[in-house]
N, C-alpha and C positions, 0 to 999 in steps of 0.2 A: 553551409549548415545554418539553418535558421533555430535558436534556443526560444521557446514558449513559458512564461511558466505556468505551471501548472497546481496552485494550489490551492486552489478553490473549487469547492464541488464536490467534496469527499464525504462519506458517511462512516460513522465509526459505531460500532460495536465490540462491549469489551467481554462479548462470548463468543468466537469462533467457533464455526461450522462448517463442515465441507460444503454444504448447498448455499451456501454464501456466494461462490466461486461459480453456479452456476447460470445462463443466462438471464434463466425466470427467476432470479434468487431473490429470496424473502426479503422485503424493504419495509416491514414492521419493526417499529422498535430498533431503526438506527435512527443514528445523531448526527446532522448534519455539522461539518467540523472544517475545517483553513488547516495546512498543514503549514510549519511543524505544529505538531497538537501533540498533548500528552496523555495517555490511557489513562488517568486518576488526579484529580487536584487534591492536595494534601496541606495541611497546617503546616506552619513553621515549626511547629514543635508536637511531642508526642504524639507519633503517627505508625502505624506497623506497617516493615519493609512489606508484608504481604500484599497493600494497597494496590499495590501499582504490578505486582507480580503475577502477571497473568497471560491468555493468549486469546489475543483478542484479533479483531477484523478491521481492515480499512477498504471502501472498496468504491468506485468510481465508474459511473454510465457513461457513454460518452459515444458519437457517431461521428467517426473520423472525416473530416472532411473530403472532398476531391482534389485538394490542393495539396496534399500527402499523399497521393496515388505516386507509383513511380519511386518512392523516398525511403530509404530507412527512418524508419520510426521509432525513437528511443524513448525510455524516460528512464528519469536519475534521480534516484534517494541521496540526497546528501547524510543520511544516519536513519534508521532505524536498529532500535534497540532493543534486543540482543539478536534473535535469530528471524529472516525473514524469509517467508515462502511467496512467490509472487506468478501469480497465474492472470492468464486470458482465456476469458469466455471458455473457463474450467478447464483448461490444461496450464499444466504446470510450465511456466519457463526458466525459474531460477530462483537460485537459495541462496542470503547472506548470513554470513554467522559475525560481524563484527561491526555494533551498531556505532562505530565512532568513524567510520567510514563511509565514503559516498561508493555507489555502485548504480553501473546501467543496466536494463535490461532492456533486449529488442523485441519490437512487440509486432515487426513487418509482416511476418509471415502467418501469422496467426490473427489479422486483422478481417475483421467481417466488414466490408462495402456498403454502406445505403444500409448500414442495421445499427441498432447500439449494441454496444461490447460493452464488456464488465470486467474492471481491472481489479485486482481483490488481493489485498497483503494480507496473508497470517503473520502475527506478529507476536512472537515468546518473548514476552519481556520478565521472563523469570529467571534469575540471577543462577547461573555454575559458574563456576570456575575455569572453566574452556573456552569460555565466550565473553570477549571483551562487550562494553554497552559502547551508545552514541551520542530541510524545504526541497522541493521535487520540481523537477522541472523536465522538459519534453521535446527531443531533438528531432527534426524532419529533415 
């Protein structure tokens, strides 16, 4: 198993949309970002918890090479916080609800050949009490 990391190259939007998740998805008005990155830069001091309280998008182009043909293809959030929905080229592959933990998700079978794909976190980082809070990297 060969580990990539993979943190560089992300765009961040802190308005989540479902056509985000899509191939052709809108690339107006994201933020090119390094993970770990954080949805809101805040003051040391008097700042509302709402800042940072939101569901926002992380999402990543990428044209898998030919040296991954043959391979499971993983990648692995070491935290996202609180809840995270995590699709390829707009199908859903997995959900975490506990941003202080890492989680992989496999992305083989769902991979487009000689095209670019579109990796794309919805990411609820709005505080309940059911869901505990929390760098990415890419196993072949």
């Amino acid at each position: 198993m060969k580990r990539i990391p993979w943190n560089n190259d992300w765009y961040f939007t802190p308005h989540y949309e479902p056509a985000l998740t899509a191939l052709n998805a809108p690339q107006e008005n994201l933020e090119a970002v390094r993970l770990p990155h954080t949805v809101a830069m805040l003051p040391f001091n008097e700042f509302s918890e709402q800042a940072y309280q939101m569901v926002s998008g992380y999402l990543r182009f990428f044209t898998p090479p030919e040296s991954w043909r043959g391979k499971r293809v993983r990648v692995t959030f070491e935290g996202a916080a609180h809840f995270a929905r995590v699709y390829l080229n707009g199908a859903l592959l997995a959900q975490h609800g506990c941003g202080y933990t890492a989680f992989t998700v496999d992305l083989t079978d769902r991979l487009r050949w000689g095209e670019t794909n579109n990796l794309t976190v919805e990411l609820d980082s709005r505080e309940t009490l059911d869901v505990p809070l929390s760098a990415t990297s890419l196993t072949t």
